[in-house]
Phi, psi and omega in degrees: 000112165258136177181211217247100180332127157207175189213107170243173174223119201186137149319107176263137159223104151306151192229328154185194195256100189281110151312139153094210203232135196239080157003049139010272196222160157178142165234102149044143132031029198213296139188166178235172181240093200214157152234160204266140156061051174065327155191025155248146192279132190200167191186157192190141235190113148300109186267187174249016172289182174267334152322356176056251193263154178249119184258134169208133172300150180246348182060012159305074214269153172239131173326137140278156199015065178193150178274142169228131175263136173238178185211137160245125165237128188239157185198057196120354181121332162260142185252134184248128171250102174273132151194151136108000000 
């Protein structure tokens, strides 16, 4: 997968286990940041491939009712999961 180095970041608090995607960060046609089904954490980067967008689970569950800082960092094709 090729595109462009980021990092994103951001303080969470779940609150409970929501169905469908909840949003973090997005920019447009560019990337997004969500946790899915309530608590696993995934982002996904418009590539320049024919594959378009590249999506990946991180296999994170994020905590209920308590803050967590998480972090993604992307680079070269690998992806990093931070948190706390």
């Amino acid at each position: 997968v090729s595109g462009p180095a980021l990092t994103m970041a951001a303080w969470v608090y779940r609150t409970a286990n929501a169905s469908g995607e909840h949003q973090i960060f997005n920019k447009e046609n560019s990337y997004e940041w969500a946790i899915f089904n309530g608590n696993v954490l995934h982002w996904a980067i418009e590539t320049t491939d024919a594959f378009g967008w590249y999506w990946q689970t991180t296999g994170y569950t994020v905590p209920q009712n308590r803050w967590v800082h998480l972090a993604v960092v992307y680079g070269n094709g690998t992806v990093w999961t931070y948190a706390d």
